[in-house]
MILO-706931 format. One record per residue (C-alpha): residue number from 1; x, y, z; residue in three letters. Coordinates in Angstrom, 1 decimal. Example, Ala and Ser with C-alpha at 12.3 -4.5 7.8 and 13.67 -1.06 7.14 Angstrom:
2
   pos        u        v        w   code
     1     12.3     -4.5      7.8    Ala
     2     13.7     -1.1      7.1    Ser
end
This chain:
429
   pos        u        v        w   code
     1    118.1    104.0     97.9    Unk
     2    120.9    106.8     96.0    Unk
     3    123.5    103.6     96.7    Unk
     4    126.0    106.4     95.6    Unk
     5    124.5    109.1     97.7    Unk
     6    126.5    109.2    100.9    Unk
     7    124.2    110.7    103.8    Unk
     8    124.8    113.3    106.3    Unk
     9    127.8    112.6    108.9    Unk
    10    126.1    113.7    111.8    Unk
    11    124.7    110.9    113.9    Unk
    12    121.8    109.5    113.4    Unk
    13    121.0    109.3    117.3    Unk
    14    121.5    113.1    117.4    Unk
    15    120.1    113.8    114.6    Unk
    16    116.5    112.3    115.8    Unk
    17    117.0    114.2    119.1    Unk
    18    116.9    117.6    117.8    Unk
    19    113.7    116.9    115.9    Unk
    20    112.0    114.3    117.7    Unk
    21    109.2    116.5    118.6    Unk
    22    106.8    115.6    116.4    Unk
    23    104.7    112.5    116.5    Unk
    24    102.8    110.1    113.5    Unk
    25     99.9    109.6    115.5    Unk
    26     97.6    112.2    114.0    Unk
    27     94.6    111.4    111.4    Unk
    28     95.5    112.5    107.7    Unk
    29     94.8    115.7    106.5    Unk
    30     91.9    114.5    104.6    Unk
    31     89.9    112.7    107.7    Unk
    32     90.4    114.1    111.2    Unk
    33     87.6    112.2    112.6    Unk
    34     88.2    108.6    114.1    Unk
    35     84.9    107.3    112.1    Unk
    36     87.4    108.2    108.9    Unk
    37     85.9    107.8    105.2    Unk
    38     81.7    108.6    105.5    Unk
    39     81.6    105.4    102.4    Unk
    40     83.0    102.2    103.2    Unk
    41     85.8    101.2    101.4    Unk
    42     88.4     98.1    100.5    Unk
    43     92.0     99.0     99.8    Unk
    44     94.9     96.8     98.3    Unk
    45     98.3     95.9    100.6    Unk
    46    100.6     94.0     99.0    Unk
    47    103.5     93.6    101.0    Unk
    48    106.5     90.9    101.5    Unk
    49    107.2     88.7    104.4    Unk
    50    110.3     89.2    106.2    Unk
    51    110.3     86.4    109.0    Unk
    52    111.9     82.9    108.5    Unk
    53    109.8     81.0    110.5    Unk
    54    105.6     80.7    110.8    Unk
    55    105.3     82.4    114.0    Unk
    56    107.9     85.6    112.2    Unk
    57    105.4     86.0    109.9    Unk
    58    104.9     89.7    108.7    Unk
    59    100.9     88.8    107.7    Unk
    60    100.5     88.3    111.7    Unk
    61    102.5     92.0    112.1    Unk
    62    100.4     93.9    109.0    Unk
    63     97.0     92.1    110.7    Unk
    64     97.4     93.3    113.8    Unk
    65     97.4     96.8    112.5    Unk
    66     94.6     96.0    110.3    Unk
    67     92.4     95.1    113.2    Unk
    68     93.2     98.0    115.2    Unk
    69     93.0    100.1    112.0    Unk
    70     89.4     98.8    111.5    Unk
    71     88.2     98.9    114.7    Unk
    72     89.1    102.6    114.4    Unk
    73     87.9    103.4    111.1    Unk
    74     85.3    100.3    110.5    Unk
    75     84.2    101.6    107.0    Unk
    76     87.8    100.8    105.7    Unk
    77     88.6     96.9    105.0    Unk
    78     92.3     96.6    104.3    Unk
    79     92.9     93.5    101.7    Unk
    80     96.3     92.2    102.6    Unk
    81     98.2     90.5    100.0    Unk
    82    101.3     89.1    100.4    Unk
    83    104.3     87.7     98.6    Unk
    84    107.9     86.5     99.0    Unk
    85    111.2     88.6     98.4    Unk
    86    111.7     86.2     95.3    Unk
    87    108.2     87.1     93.7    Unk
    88    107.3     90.7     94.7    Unk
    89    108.6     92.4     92.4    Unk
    90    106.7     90.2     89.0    Unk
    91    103.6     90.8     91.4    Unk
    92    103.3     93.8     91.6    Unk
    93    104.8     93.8     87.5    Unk
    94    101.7     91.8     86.7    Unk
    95     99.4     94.0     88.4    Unk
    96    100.5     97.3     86.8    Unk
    97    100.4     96.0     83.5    Unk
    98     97.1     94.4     84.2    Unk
    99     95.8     98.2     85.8    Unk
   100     95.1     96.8     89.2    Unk
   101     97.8     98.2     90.9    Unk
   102     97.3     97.7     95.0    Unk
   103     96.4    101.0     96.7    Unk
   104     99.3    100.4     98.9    Unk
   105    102.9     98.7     97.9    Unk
   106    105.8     97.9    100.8    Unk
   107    109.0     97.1     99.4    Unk
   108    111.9     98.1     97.1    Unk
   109    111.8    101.0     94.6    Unk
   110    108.9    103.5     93.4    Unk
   111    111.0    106.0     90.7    Unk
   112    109.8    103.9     87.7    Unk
   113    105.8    103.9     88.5    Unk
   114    106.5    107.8     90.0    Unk
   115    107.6    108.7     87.1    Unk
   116    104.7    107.1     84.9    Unk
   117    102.4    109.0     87.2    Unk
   118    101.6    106.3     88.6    Unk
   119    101.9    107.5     92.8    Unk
   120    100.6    110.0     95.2    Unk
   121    102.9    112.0     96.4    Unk
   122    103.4    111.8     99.9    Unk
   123    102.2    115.2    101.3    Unk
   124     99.2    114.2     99.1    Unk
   125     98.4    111.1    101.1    Unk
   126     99.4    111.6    104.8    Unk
   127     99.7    114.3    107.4    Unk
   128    102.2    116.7    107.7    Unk
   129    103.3    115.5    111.1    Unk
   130    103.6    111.9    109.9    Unk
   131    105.9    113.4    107.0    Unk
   132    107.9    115.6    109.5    Unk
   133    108.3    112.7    112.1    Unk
   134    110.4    110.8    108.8    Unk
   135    113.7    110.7    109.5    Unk
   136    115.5    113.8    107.3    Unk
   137    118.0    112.1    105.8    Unk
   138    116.5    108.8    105.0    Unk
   139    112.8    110.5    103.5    Unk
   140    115.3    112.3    101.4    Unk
   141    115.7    108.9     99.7    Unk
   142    112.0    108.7     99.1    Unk
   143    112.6    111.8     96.6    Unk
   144    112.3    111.5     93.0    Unk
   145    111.4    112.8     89.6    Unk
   146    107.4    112.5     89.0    Unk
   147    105.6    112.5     85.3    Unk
   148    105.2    116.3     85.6    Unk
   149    109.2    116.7     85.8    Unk
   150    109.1    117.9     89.5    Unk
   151    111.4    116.5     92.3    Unk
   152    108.9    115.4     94.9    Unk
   153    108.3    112.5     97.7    Unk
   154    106.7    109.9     96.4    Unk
   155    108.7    106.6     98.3    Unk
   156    107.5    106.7    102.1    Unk
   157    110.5    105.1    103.9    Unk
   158    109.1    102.2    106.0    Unk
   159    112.2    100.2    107.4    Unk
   160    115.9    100.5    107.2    Unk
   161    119.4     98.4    107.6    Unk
   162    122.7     98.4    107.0    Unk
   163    125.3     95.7    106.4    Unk
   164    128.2     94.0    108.4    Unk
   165    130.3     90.7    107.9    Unk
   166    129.3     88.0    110.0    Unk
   167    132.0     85.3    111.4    Unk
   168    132.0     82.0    113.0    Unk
   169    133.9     82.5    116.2    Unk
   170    134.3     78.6    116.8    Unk
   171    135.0     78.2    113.0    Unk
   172    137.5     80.6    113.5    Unk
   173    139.3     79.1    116.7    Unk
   174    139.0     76.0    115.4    Unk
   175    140.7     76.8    111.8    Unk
   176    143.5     78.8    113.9    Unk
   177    142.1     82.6    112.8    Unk
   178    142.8     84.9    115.6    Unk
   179    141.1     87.8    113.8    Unk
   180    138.4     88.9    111.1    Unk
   181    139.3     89.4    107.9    Unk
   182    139.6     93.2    106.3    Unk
   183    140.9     92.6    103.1    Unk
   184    139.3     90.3     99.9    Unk
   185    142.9     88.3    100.7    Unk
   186    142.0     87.8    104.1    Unk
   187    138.8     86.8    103.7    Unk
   188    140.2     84.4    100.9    Unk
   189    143.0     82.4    103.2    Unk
   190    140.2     82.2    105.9    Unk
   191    138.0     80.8    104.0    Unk
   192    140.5     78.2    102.7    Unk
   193    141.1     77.3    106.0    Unk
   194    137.6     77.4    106.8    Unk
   195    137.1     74.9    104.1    Unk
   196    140.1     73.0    105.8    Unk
   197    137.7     72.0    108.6    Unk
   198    135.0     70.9    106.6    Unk
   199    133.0     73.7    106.6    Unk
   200    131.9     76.5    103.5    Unk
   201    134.3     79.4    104.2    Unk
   202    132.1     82.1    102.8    Unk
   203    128.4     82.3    101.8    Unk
   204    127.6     83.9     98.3    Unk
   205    124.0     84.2     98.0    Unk
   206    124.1     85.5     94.1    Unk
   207    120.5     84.3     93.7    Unk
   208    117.2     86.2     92.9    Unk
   209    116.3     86.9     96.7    Unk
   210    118.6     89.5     97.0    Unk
   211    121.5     89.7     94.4    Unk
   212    121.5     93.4     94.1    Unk
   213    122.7     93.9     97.5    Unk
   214    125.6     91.0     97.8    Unk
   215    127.0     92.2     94.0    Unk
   216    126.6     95.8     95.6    Unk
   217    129.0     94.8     99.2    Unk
   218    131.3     93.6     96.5    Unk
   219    131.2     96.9     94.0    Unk
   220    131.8     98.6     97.3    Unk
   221    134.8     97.0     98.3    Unk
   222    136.6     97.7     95.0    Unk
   223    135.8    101.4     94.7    Unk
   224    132.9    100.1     92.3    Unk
   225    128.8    100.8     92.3    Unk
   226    126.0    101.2     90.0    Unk
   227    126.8    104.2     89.2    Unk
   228    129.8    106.8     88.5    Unk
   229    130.7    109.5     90.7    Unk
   230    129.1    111.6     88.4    Unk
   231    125.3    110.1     88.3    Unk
   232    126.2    108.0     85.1    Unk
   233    125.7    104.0     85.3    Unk
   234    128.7    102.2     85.4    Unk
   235    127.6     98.8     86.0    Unk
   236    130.2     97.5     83.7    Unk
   237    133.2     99.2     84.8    Unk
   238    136.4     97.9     85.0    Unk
   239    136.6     97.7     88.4    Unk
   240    133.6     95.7     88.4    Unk
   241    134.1     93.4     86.0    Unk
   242    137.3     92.9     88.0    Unk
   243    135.6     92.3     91.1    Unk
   244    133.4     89.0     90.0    Unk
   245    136.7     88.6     88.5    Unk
   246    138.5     88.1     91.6    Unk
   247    135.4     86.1     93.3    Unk
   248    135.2     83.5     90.4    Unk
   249    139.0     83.1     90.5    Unk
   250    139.8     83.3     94.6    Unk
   251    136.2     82.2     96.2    Unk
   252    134.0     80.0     93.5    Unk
   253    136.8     78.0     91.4    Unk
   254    138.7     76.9     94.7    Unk
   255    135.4     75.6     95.8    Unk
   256    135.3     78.0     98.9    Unk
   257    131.7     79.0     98.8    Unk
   258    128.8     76.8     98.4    Unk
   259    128.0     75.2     94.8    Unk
   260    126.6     77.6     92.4    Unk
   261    126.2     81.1     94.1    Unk
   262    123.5     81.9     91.6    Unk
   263    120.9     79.4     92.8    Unk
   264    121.7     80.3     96.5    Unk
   265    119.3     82.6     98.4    Unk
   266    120.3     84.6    100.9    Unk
   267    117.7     83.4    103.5    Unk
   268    118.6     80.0    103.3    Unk
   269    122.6     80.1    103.2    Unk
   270    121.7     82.7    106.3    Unk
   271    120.4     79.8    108.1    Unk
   272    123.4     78.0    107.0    Unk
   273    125.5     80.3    108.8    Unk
   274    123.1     80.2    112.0    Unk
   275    123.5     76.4    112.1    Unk
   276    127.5     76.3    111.8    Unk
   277    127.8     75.4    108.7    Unk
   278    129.9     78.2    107.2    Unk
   279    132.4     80.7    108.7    Unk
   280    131.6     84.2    107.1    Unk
   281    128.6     85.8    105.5    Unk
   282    127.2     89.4    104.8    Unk
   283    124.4     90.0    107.0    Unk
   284    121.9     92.3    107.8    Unk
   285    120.4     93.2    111.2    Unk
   286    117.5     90.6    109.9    Unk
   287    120.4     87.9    110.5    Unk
   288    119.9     87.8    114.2    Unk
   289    116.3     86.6    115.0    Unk
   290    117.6     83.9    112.6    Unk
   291    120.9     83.3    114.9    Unk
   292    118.7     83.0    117.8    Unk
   293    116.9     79.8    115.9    Unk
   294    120.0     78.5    114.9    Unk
   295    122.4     76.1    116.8    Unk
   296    125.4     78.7    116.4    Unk
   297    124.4     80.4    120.0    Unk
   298    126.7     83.1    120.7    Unk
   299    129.7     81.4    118.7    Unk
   300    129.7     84.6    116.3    Unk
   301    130.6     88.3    115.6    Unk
   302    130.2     91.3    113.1    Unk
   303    132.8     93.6    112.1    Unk
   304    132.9     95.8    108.8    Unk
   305    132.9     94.5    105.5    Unk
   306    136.6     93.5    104.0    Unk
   307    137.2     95.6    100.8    Unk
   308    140.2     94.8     98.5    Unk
   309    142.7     96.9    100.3    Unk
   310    140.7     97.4    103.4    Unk
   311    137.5     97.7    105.7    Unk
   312    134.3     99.0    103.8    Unk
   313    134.1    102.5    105.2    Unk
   314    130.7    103.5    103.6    Unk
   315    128.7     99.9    103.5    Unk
   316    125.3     99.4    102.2    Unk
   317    122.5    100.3    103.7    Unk
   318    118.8     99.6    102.6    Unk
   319    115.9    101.5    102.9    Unk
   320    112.5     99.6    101.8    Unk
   321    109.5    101.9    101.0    Unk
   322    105.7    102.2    101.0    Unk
   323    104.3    103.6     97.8    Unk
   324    100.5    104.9     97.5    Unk
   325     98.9    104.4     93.9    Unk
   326     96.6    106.5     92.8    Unk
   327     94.4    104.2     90.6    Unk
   328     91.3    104.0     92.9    Unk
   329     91.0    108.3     93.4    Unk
   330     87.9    107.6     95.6    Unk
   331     90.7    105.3     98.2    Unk
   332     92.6    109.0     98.6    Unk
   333     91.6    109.4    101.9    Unk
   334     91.4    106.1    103.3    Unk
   335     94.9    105.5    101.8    Unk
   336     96.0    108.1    104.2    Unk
   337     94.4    107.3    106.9    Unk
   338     95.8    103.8    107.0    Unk
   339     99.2    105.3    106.5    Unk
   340     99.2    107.8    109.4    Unk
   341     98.1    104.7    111.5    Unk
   342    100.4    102.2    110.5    Unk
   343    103.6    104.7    110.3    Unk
   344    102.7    105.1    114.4    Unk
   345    106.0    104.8    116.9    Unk
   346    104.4    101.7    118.5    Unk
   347    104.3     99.4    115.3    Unk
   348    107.7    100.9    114.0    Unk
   349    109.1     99.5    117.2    Unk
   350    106.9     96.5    116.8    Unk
   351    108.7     95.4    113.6    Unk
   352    112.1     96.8    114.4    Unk
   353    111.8     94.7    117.2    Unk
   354    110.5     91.5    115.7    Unk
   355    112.7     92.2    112.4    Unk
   356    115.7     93.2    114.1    Unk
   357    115.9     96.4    111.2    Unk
   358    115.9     99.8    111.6    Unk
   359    113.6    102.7    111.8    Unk
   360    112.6    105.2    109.4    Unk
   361    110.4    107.6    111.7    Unk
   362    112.4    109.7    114.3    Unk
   363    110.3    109.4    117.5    Unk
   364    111.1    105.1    117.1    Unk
   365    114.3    105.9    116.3    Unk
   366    114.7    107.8    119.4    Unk
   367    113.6    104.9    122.1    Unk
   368    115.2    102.1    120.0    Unk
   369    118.8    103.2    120.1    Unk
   370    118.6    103.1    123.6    Unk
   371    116.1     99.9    124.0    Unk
   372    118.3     97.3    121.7    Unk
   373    122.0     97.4    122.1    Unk
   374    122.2     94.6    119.3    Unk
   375    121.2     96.9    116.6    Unk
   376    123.4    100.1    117.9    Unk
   377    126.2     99.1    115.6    Unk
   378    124.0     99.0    112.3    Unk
   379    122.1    102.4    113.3    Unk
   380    125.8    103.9    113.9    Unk
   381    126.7    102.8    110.3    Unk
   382    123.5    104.8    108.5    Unk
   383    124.7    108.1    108.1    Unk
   384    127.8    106.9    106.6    Unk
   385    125.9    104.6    103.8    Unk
   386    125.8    104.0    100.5    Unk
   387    122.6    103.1     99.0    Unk
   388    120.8    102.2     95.9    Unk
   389    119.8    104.4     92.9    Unk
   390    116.4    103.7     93.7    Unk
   391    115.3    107.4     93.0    Unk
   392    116.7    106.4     89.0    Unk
   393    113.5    105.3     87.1    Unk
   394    115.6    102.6     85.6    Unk
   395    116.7    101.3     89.1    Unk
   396    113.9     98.6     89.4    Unk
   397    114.1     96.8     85.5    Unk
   398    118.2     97.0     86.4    Unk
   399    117.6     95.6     90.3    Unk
   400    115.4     92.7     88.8    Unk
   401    118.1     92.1     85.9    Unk
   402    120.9     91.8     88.2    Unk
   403    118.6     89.3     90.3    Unk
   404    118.1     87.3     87.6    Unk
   405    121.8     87.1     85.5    Unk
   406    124.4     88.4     88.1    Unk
   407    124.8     84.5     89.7    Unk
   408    126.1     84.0     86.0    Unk
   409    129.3     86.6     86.2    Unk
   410    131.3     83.8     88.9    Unk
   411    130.6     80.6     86.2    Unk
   412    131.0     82.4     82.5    Unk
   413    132.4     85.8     81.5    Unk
   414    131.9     88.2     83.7    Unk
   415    131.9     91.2     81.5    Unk
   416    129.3     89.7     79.1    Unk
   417    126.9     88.9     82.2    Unk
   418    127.2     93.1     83.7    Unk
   419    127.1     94.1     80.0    Unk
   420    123.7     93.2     80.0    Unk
   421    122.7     94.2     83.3    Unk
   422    124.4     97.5     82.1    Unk
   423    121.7     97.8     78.7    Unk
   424    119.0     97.7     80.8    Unk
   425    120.4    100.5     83.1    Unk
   426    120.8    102.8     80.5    Unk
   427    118.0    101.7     78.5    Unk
   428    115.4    104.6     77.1    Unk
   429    112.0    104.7     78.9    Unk
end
């Protein structure tokens, strides 16, 4: 979430092993009986899906828990609600300002409603060995301001990822490349004679699925970000302005991406990529249940993300988080009980599994950096990352601006377009 916070360079692997003691299975402090809440009760989920297909759906993941959950605790229903990455975010908008907030959001950022008082804090909600079994450096990302001025947890990390460069080995053979590109030049001649073959030499997905992170890789590779090295928001630095700069002038004009980044999503031109249609993408461990659909087969590779003068050496990484609102007080304690259940090491591994993301609890951590070799690379690249603002109150209006304008700074004037992603960054709550 702190894009510019740079996390711990001890290992994330031996970092879980000291502490991976402790386990998520207990009930919350506020039931420890398996009949749970004495009323029955109906909370809210509102959650996004992150498969690609019907049978990757994340309702069939989140209702499998819920039926275990209530065959536990059968005077709680859970109402699941879900949405895509393109609408969560007006969703749950709508709700709040309509004061039916669901008890339970999984997604992006949680500063803004913290600090309107709007969330329990986490060792408010869950047990203390479901908050201890968090790994340290990512629930530090959970932190933030609340309404009474007090740092506290309020974001409950959920799932993780990093970011790497994915390549068309064929693409590459056949266009005469012998090796991946490090630098925005490299990436540039490739792609030209990527495009020489018939093929889209780089995928640019500028539009509202996930803009933030793609104009982020960028930022990144031009000693850029959101924000300063001081905390300040920088959004329409130089070096940003001259990064869109250098994609509108080297990538979009020459006609080396696909038409109009800004209408592009990321799951579709993702799919692209996973049916040979384009030679180089940014990717997330989510890319590979999509490769194994695709019709690319083993024809492909990751490396680290070119920068302008060189590899990326702190990429992004992505932490997605539950947040519990406390609208309903008499869903307290069912709220945590569904928490301390679903946060178990058997359906983090679940979704890592089915997701191909990371953990964010220590014990899952633990058995899946052994289990799945494909996603050793991405958890190596954690402690090294560079994440969002997210514990910024002003991260979420400035996430969704960027979503919605950004596509605009590789077709018109590129300042004008961060400008106003900028104004809404530093605009007063």
């Amino acid at each position: 979430m702190k894009r510019l916070a740079t996390l711990a360079a001890t290992g994330l692997v031996a970092a879980v092993a000291l502490t991976a003691c402790s386990s998520s299975k207990s009930s919350s402090s506020g039931s420890t009986n398996s009949g749970g809440s004495s009323k029955p009760v109906t909370i809210t989920l509102l959650a996004p899906n992150y498969g690609s297909t019907p049978t990757d759906d994340t309702k069939l993941y989140w209702q499998g828990i819920i039926n275990a959950f209530q065959a536990k605790y059968p005077n709680v229903k859970v109402d699941l609600q879900m949405a895509t990455w393109d609408n969560l975010a007006t969703k749950l908008t709508t709700a709040v300002q309509n004061n039916d907030a669901p008890d339970l959001f999984e997604g992006g950022g949680y500063a803004d409603v913290a600090a309107q008082g709007l969330l329990y804090k986490a060792s408010d909600i869950v047990s203390p060995q479901t908050v201890s079994n968090l790994i340290p450096h990512v629930a530090q990302l959970g932190q933030t301001k609340g309404q009474d001025g007090a740092q506290a947890q309020y974001g409950i990390p959920f799932t993780t990822s990093t970011r790497a460069l994915f390549y068309n080995t064929a693409l590459f053979q056949q266009a005469g490349i012998t090796s991946p590109p490090q630098t925005w030049a490299d990436v540039a001649a490739d792609a030209a004679k990527i495009k020489g073959i018939g093929k889209t030499g780089f995928g640019l997905p500028l539009g509202s699925e996930e803009a933030q992170a793609e104009t982020y890789l960028w930022f990144l590779g031009n000693g850029g970000g959101y924000k300063d090295a001081s905390g300040a928001w920088a959004i329409n630095s130089p070096q940003n302005v001259q990064t869109f700069q250098w994609l509108t002038d080297n990538l979009v004009k020459p006609g080396l991406t696909e038409s109009d980044p800004a209408t592009k999503s990321r799951t579709d031109l993702w799919k692209d990529f996973a049916a040979g249609n384009t030679g180089m993408i940014n990717g997330s461990p989510s890319l590979l249940p999509i490769l194994k659909e695709g019709t690319i087969g083993t024809n492909w590779k990751a490396t680290a993300i070119p920068g302008k003068s060189g590899p990326v050496t702190s990429p992004l990484g992505v932490a997605d988080f539950i947040e519990a609102f406390n609208t309903h007080p008499d869903h307290k304690t069912a709220i945590g009980e569904f928490l301390d259940f679903a946060l178990q090491k058997q359906y983090q591994e679940q979704f890592d599994n089915e997701y191909d993301l990371l953990p964010a609890t220590q014990d899952a951590a633990t058995d899946l950096s052994t289990q799945n070799p494909a996603l050793k690379p991405f958890i190596d690249a954690l402690p090294s990352a560079a994440w969002y603002p997210s514990s910024d109150p002003n991260w979420d209006p400035a996430s969704q601006k960027v979503k919605d304008i950004v596509g605009k700074a590789v077709t018109s004037d590129p300042k004008g377009v961060l400008d106003q992603i900028q104004a809404v960054a530093t605009a007063k709550n």
